[in-house]
N, CA, C and O atoms as a Tripos MOL2 file, in Angstrom:
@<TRIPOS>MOLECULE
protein
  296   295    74     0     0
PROTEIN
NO_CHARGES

@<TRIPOS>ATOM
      1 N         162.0320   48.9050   11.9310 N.3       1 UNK1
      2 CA        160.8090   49.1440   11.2040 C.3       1 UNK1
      3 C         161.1290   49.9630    9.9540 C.2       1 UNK1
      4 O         161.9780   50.8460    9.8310 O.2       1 UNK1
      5 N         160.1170   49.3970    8.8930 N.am      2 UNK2
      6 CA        161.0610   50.1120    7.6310 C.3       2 UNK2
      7 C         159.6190   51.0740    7.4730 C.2       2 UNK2
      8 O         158.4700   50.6920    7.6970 O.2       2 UNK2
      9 N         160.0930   52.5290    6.9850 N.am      3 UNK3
     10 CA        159.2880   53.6200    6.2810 C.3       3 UNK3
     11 C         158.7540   53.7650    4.8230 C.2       3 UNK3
     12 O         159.4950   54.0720    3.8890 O.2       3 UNK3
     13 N         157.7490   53.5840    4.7230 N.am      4 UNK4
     14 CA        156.9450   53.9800    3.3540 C.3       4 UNK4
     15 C         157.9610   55.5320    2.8450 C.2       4 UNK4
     16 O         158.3710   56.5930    3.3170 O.2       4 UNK4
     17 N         157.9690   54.6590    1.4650 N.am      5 UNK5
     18 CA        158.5550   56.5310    0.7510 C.3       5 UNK5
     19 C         157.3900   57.4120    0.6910 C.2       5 UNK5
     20 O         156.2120   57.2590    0.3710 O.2       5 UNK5
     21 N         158.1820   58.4880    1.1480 N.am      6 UNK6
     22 CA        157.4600   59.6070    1.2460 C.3       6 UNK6
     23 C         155.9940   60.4560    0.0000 C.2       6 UNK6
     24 O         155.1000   61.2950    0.1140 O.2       6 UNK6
     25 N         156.4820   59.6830   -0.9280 N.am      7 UNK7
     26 CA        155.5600   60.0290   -1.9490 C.3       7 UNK7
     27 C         154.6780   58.6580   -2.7550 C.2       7 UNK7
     28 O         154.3280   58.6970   -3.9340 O.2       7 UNK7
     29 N         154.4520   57.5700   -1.8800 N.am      8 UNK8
     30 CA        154.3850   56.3460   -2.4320 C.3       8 UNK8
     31 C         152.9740   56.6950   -2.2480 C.2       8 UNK8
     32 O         152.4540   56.0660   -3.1690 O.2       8 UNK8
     33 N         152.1890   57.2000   -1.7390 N.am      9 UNK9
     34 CA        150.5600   57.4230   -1.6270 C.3       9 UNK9
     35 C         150.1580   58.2190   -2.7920 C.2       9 UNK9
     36 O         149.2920   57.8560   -3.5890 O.2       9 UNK9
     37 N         151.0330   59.6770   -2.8860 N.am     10 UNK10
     38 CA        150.6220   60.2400   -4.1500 C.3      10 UNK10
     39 C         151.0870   59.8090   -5.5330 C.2      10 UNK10
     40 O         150.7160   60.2230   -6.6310 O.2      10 UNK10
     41 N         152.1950   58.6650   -5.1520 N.am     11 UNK11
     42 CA        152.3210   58.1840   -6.3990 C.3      11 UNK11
     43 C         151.0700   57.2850   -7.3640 C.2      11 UNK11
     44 O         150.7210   57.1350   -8.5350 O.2      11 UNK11
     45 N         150.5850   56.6840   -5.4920 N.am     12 UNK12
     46 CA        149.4350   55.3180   -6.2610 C.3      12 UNK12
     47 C         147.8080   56.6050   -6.8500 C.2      12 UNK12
     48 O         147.0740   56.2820   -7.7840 O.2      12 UNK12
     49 N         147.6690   57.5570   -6.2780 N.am     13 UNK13
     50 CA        146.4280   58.7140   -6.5350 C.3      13 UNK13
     51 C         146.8920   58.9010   -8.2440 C.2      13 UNK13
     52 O         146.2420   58.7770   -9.2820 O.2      13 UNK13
     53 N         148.3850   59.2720   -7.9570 N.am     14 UNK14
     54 CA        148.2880   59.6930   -9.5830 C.3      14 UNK14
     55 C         148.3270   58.5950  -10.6880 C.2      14 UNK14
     56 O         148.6690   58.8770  -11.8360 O.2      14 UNK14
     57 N         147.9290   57.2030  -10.2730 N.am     15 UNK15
     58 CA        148.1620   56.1760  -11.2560 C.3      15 UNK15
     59 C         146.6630   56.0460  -11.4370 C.2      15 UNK15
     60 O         146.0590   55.7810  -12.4770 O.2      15 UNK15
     61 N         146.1410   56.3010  -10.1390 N.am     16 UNK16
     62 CA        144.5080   56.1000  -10.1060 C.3      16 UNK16
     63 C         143.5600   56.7920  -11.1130 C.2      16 UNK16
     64 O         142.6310   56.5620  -11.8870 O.2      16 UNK16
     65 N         144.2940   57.7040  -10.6730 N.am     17 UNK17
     66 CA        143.8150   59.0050  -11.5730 C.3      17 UNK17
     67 C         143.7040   58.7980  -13.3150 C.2      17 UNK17
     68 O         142.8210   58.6270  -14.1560 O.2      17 UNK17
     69 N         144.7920   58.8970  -13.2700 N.am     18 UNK18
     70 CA        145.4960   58.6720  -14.8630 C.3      18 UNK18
     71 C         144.7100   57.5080  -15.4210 C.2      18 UNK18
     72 O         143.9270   57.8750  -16.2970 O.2      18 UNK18
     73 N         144.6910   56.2030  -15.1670 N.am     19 UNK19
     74 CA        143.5330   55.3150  -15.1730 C.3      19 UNK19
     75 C         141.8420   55.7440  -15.3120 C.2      19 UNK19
     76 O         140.9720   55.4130  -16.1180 O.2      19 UNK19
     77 N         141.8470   56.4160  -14.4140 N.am     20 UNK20
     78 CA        140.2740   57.1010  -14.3290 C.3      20 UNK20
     79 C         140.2370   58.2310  -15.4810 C.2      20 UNK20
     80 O         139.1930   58.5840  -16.0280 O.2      20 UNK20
     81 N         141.1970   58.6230  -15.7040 N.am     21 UNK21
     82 CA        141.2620   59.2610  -17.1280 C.3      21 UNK21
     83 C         141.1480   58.8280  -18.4170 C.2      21 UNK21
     84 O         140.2820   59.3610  -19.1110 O.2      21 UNK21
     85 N         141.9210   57.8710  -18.9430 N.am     22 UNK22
     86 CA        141.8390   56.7180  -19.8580 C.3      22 UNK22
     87 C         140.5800   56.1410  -19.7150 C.2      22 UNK22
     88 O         139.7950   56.4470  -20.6130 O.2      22 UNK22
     89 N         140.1550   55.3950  -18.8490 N.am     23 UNK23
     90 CA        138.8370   54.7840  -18.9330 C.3      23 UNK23
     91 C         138.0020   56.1600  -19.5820 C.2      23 UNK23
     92 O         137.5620   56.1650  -20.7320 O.2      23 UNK23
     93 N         137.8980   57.0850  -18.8210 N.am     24 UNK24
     94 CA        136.8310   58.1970  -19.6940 C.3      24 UNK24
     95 C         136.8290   58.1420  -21.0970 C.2      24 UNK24
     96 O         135.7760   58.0000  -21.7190 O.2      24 UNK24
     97 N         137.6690   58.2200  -21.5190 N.am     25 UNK25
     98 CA        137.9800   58.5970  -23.3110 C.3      25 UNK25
     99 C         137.8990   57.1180  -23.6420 C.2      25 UNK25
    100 O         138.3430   56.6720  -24.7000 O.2      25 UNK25
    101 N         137.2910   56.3290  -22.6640 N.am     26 UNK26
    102 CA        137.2920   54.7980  -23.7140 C.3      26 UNK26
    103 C         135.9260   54.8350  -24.3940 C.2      26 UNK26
    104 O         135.0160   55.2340  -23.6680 O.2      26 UNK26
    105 N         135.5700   54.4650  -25.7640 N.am     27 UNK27
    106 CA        134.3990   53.9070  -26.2170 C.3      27 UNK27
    107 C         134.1830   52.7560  -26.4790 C.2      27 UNK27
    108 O         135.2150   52.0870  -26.4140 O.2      27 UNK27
    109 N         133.1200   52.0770  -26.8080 N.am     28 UNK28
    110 CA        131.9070   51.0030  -26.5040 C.3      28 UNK28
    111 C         132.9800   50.1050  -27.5790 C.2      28 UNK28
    112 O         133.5180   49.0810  -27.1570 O.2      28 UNK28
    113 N         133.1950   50.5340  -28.8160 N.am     29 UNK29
    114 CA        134.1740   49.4270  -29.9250 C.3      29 UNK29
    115 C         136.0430   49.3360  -28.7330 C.2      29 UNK29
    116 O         136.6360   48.2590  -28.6660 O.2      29 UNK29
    117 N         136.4270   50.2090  -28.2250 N.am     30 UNK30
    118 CA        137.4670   50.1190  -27.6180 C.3      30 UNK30
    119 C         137.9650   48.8980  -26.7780 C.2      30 UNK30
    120 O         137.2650   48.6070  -25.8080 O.2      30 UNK30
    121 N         138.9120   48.2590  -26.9830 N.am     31 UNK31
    122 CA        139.3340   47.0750  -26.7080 C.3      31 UNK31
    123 C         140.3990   47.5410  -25.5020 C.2      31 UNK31
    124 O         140.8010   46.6860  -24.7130 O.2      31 UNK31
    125 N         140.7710   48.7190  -25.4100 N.am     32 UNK32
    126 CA        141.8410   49.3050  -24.4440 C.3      32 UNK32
    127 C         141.7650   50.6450  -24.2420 C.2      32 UNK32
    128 O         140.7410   51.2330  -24.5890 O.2      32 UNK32
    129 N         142.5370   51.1480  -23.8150 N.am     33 UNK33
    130 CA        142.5530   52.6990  -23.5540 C.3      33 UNK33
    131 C         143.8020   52.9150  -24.4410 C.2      33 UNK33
    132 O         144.7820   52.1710  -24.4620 O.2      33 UNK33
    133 N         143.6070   54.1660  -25.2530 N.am     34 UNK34
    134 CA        144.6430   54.4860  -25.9900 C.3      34 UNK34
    135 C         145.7860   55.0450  -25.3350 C.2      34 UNK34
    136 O         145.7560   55.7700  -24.3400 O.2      34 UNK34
    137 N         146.9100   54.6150  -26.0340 N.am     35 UNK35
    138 CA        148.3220   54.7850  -25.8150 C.3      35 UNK35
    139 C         148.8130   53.1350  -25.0680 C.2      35 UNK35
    140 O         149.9900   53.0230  -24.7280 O.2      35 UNK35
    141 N         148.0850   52.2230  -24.9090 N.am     36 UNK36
    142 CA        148.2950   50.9540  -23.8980 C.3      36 UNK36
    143 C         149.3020   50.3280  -24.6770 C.2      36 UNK36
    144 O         149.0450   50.0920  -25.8580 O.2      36 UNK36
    145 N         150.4390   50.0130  -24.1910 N.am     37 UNK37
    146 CA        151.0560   49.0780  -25.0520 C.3      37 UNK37
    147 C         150.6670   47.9640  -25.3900 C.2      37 UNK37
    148 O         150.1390   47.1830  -24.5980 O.2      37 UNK37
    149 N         150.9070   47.6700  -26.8630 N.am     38 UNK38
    150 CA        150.4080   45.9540  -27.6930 C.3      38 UNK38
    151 C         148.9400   46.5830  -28.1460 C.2      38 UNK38
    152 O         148.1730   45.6540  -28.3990 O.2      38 UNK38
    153 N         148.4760   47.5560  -28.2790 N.am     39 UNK39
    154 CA        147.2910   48.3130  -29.4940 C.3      39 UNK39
    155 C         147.5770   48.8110  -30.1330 C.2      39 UNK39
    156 O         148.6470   48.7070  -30.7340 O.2      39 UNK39
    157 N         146.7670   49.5490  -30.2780 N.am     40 UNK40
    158 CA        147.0890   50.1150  -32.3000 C.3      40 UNK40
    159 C         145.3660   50.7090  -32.4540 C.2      40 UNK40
    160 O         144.3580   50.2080  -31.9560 O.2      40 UNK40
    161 N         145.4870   51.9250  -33.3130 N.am     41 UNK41
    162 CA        144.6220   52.2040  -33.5440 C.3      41 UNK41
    163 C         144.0070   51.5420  -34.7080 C.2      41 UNK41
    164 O         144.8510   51.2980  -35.5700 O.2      41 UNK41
    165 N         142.5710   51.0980  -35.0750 N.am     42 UNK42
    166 CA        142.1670   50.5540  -36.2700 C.3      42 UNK42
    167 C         140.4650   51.3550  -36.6200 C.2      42 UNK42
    168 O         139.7000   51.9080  -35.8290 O.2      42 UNK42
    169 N         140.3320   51.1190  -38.1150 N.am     43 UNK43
    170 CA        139.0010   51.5700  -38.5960 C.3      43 UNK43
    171 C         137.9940   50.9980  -38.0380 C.2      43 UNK43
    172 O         138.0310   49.7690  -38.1050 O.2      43 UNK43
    173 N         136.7350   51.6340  -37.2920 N.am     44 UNK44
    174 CA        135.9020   51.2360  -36.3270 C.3      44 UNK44
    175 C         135.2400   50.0040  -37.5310 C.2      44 UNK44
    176 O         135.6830   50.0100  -38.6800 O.2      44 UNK44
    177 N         134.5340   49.3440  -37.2510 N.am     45 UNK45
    178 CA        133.8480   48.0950  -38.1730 C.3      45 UNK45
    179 C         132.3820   48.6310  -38.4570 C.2      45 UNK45
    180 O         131.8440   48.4000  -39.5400 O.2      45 UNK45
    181 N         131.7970   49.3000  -37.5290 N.am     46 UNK46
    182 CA        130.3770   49.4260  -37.5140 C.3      46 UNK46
    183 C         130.2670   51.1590  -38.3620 C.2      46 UNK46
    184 O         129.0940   51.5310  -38.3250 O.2      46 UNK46
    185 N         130.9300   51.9060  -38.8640 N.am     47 UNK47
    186 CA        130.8530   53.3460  -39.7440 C.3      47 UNK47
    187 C         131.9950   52.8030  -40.7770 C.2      47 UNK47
    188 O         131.6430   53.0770  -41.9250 O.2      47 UNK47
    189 N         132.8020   52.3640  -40.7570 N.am     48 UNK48
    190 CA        133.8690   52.0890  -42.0510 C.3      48 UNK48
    191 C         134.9440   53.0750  -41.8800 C.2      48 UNK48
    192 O         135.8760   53.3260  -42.6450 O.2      48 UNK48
    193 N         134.6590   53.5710  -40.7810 N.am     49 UNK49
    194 CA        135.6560   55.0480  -40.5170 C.3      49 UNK49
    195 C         135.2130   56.3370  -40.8320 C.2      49 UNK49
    196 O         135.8840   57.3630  -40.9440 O.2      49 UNK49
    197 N         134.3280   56.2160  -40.9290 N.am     50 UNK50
    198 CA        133.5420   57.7590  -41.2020 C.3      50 UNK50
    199 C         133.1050   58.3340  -40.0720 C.2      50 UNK50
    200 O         132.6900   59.4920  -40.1170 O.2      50 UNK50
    201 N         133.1340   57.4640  -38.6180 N.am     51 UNK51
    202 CA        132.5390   58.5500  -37.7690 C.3      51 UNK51
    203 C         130.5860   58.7470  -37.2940 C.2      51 UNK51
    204 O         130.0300   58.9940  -36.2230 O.2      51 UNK51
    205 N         130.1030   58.5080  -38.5870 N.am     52 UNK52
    206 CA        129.0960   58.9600  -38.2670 C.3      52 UNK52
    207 C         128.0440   57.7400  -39.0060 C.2      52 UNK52
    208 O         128.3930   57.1540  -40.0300 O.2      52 UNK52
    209 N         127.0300   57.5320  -38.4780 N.am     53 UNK53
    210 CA        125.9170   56.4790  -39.3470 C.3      53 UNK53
    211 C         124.4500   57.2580  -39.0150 C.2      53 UNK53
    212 O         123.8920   57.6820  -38.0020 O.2      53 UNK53
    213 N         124.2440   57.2170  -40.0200 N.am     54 UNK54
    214 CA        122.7060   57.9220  -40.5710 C.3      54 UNK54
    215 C         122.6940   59.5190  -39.8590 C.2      54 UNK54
    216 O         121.8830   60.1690  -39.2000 O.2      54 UNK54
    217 N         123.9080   59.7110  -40.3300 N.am     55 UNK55
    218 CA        124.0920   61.0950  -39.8080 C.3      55 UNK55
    219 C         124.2690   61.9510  -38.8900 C.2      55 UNK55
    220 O         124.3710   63.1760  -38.9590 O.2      55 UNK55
    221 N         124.3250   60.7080  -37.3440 N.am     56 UNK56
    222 CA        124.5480   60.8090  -35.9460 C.3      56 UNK56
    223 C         126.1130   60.1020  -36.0510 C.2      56 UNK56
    224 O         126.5880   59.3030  -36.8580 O.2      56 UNK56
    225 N         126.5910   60.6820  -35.0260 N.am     57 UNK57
    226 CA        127.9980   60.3480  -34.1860 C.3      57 UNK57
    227 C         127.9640   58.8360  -34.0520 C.2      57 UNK57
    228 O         127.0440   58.4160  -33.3500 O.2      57 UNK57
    229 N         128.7370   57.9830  -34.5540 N.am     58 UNK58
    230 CA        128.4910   56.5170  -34.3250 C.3      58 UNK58
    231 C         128.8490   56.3480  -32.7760 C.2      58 UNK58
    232 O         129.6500   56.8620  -31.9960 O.2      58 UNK58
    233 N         127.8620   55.3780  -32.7220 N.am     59 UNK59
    234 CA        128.0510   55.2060  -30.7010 C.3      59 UNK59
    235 C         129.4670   53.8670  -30.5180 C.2      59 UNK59
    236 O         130.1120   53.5080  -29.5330 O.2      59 UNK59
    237 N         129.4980   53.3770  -32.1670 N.am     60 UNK60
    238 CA        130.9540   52.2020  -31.6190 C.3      60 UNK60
    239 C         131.8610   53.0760  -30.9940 C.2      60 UNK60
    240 O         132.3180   52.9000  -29.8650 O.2      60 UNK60
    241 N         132.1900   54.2910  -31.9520 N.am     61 UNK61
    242 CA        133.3740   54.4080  -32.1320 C.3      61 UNK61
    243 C         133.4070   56.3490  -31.2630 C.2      61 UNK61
    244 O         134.5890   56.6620  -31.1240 O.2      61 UNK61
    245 N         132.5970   57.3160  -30.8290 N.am     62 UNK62
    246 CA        132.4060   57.8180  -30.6320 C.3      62 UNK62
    247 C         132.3810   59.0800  -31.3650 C.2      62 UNK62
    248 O         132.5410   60.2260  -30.9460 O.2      62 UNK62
    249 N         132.0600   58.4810  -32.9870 N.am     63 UNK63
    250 CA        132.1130   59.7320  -34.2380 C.3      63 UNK63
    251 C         133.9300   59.7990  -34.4150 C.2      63 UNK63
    252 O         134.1130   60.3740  -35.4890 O.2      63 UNK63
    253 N         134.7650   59.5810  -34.0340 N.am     64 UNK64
    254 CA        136.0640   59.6590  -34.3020 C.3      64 UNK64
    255 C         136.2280   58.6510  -35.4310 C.2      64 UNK64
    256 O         136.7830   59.3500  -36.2790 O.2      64 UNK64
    257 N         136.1170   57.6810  -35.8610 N.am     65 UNK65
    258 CA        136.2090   56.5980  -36.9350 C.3      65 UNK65
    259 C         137.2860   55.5950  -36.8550 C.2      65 UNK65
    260 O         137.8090   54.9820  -37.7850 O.2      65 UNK65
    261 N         137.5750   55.5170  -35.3810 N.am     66 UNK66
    262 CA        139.0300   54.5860  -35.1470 C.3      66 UNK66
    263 C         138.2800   54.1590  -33.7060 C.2      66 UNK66
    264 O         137.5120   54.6870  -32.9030 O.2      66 UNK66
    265 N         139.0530   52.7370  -33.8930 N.am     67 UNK67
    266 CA        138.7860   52.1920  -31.9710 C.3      67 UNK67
    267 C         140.2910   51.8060  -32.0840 C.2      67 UNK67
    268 O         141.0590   51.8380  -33.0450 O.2      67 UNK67
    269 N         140.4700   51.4040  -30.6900 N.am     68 UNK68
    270 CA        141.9350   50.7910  -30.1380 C.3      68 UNK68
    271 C         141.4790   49.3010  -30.0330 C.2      68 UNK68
    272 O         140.4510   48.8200  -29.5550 O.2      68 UNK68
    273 N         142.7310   48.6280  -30.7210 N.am     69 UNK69
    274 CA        142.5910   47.1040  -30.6690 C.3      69 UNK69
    275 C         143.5360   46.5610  -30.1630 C.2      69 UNK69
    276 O         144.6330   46.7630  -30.6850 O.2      69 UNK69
    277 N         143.4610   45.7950  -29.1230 N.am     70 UNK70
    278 CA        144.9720   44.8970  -29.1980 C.3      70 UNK70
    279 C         145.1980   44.2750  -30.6930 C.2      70 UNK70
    280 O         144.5200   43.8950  -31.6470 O.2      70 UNK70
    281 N         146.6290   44.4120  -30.2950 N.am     71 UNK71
    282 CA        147.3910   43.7400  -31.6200 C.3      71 UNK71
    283 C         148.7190   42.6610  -31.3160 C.2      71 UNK71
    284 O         149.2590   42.6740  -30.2100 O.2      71 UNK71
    285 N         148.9680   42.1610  -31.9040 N.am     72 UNK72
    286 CA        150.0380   41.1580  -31.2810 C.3      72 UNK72
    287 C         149.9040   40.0340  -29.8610 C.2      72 UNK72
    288 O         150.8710   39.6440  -29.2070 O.2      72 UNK72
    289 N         148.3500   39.6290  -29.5910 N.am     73 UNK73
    290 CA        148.4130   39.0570  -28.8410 C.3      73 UNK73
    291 C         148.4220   39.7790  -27.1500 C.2      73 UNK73
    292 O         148.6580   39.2200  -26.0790 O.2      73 UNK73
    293 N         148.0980   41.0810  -27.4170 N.am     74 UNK74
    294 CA        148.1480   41.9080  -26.0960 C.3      74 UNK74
    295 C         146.7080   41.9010  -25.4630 C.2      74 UNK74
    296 O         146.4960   42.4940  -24.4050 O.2      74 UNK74
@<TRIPOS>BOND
     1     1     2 1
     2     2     3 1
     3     3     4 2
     4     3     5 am
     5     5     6 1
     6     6     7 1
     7     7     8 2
     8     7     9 am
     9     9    10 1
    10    10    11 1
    11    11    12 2
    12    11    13 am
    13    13    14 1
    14    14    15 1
    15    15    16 2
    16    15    17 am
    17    17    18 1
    18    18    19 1
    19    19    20 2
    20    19    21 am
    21    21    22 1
    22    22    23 1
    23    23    24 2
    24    23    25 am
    25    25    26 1
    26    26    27 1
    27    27    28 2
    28    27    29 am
    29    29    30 1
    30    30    31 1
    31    31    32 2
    32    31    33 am
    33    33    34 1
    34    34    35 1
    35    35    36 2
    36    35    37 am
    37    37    38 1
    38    38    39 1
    39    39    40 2
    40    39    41 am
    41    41    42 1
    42    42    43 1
    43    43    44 2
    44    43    45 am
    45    45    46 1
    46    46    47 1
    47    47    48 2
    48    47    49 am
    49    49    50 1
    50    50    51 1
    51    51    52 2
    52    51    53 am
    53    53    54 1
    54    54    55 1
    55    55    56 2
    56    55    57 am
    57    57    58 1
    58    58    59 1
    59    59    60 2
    60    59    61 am
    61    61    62 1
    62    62    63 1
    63    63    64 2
    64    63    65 am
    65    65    66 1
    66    66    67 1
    67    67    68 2
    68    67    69 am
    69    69    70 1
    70    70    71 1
    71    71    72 2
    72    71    73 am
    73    73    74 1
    74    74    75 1
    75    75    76 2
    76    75    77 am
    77    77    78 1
    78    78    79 1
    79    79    80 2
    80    79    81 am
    81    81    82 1
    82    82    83 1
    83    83    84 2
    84    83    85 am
    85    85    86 1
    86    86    87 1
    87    87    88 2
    88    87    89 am
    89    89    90 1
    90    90    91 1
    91    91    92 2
    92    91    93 am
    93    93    94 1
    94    94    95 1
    95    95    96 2
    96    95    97 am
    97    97    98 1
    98    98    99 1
    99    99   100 2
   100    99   101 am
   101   101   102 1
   102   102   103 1
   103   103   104 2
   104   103   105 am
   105   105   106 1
   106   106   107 1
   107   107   108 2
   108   107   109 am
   109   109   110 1
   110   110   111 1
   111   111   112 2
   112   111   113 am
   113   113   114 1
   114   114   115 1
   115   115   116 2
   116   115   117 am
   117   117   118 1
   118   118   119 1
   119   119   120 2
   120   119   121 am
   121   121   122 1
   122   122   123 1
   123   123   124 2
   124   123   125 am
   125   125   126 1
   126   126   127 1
   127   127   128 2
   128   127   129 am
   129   129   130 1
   130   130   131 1
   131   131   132 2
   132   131   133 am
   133   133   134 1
   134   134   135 1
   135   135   136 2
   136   135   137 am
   137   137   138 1
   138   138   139 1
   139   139   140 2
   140   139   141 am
   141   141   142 1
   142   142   143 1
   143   143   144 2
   144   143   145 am
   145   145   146 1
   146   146   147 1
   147   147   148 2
   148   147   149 am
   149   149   150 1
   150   150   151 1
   151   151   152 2
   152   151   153 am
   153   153   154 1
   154   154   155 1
   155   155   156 2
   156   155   157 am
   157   157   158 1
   158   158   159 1
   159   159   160 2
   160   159   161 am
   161   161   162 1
   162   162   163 1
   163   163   164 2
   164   163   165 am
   165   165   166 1
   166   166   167 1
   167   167   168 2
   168   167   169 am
   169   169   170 1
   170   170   171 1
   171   171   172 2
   172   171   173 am
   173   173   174 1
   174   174   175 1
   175   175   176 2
   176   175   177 am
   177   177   178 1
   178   178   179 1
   179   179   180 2
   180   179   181 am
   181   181   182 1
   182   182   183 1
   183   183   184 2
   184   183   185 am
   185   185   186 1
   186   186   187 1
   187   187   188 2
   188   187   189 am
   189   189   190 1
   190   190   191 1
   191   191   192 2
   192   191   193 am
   193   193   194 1
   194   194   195 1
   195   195   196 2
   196   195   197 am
   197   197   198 1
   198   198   199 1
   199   199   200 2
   200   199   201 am
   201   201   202 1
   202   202   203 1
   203   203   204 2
   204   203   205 am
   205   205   206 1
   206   206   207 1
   207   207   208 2
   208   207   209 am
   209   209   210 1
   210   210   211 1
   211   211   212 2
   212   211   213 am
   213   213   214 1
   214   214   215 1
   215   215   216 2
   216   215   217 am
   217   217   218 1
   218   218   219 1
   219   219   220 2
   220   219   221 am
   221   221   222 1
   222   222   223 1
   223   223   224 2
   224   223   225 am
   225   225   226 1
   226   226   227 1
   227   227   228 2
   228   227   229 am
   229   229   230 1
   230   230   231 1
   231   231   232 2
   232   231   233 am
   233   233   234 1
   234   234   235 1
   235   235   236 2
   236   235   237 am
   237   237   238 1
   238   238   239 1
   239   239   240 2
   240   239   241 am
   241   241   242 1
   242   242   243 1
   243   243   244 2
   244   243   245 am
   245   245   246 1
   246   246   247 1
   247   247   248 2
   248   247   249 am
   249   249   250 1
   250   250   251 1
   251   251   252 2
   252   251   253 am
   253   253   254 1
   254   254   255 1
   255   255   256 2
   256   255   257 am
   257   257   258 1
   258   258   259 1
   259   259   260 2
   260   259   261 am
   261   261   262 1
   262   262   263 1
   263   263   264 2
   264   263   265 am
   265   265   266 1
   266   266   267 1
   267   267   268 2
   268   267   269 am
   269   269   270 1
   270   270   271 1
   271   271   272 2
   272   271   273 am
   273   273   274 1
   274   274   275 1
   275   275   276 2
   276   275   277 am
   277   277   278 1
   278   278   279 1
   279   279   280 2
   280   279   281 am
   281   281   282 1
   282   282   283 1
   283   283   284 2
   284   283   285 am
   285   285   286 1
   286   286   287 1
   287   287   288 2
   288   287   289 am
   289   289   290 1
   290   290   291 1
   291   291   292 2
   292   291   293 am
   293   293   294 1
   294   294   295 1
   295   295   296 2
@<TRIPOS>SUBSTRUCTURE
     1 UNK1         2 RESIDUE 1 A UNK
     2 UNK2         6 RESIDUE 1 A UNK
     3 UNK3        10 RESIDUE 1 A UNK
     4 UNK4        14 RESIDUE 1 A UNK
     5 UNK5        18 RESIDUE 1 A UNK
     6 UNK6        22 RESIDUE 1 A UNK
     7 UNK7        26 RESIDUE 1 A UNK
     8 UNK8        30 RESIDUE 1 A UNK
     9 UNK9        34 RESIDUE 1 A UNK
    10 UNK10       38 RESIDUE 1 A UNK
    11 UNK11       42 RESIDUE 1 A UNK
    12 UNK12       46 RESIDUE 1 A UNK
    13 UNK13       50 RESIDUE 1 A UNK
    14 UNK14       54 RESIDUE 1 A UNK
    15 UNK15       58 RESIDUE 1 A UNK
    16 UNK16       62 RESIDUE 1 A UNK
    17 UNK17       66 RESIDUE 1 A UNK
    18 UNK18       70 RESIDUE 1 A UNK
    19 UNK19       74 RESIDUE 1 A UNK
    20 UNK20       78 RESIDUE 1 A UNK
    21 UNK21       82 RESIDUE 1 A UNK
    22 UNK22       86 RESIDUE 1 A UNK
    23 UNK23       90 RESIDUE 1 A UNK
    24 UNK24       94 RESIDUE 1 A UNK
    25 UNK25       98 RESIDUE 1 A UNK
    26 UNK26      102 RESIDUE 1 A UNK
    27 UNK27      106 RESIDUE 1 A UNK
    28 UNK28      110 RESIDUE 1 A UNK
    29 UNK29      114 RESIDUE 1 A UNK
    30 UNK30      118 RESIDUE 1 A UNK
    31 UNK31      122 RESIDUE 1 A UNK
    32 UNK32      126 RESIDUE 1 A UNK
    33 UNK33      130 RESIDUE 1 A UNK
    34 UNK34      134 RESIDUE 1 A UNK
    35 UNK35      138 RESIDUE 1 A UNK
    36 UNK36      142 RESIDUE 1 A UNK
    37 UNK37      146 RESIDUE 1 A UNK
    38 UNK38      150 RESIDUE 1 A UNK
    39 UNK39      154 RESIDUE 1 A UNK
    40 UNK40      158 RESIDUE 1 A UNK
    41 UNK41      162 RESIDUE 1 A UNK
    42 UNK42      166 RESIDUE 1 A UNK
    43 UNK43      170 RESIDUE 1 A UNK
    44 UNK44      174 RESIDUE 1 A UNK
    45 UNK45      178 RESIDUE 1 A UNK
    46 UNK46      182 RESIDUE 1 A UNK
    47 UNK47      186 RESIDUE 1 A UNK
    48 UNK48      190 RESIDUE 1 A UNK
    49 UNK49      194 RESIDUE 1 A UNK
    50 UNK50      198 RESIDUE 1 A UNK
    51 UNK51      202 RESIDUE 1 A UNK
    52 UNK52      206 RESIDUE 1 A UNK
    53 UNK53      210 RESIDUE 1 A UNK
    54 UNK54      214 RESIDUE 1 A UNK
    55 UNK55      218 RESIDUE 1 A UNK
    56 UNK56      222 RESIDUE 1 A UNK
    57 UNK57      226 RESIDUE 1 A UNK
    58 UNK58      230 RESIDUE 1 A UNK
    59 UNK59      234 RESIDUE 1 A UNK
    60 UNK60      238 RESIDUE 1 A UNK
    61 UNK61      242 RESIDUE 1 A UNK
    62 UNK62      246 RESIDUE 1 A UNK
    63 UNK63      250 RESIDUE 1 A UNK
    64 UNK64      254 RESIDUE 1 A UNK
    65 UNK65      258 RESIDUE 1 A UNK
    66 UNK66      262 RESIDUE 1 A UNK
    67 UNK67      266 RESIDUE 1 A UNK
    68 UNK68      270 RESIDUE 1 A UNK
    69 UNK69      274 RESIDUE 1 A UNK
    70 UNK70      278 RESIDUE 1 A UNK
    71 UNK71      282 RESIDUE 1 A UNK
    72 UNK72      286 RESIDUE 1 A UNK
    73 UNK73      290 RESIDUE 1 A UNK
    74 UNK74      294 RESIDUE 1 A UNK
């Protein structure tokens, strides 16, 4: 009978996790979670990169003025 490694449970919690982290910081224009390989950060479409429209926090992009896009077919 073969044994599970000893840390293979807290390995899969901390992937879970880390995931459940990324998803948080995703916004509504976000195509991925940042840092994902094959994205790229780009100028949100709906503020022009400013962040903000009619003087509120744009809801594409979360007032930051960049979303994550795949790029290259990712």
């Amino acid at each position: 009978m073969r044994n599970k490694a000893p840390n293979s449970q807290s390995t899969k919690s901390r992937s879970n996790a880390q995931m459940q982290a990324a998803n948080s910081m995703l916004n509504p224009g976000d195509e991925a979670a940042p840092g994902t390989p094959g994205t790229g950060d780009d100028i949100c479409p709906e503020c022009h990169g400013k962040g903000r429209i009619n003087g509120t926090p744009c809801p594409n992009c979360g007032g930051g003025g960049t979303i994550t896009r795949a790029i290259g077919g990712a």
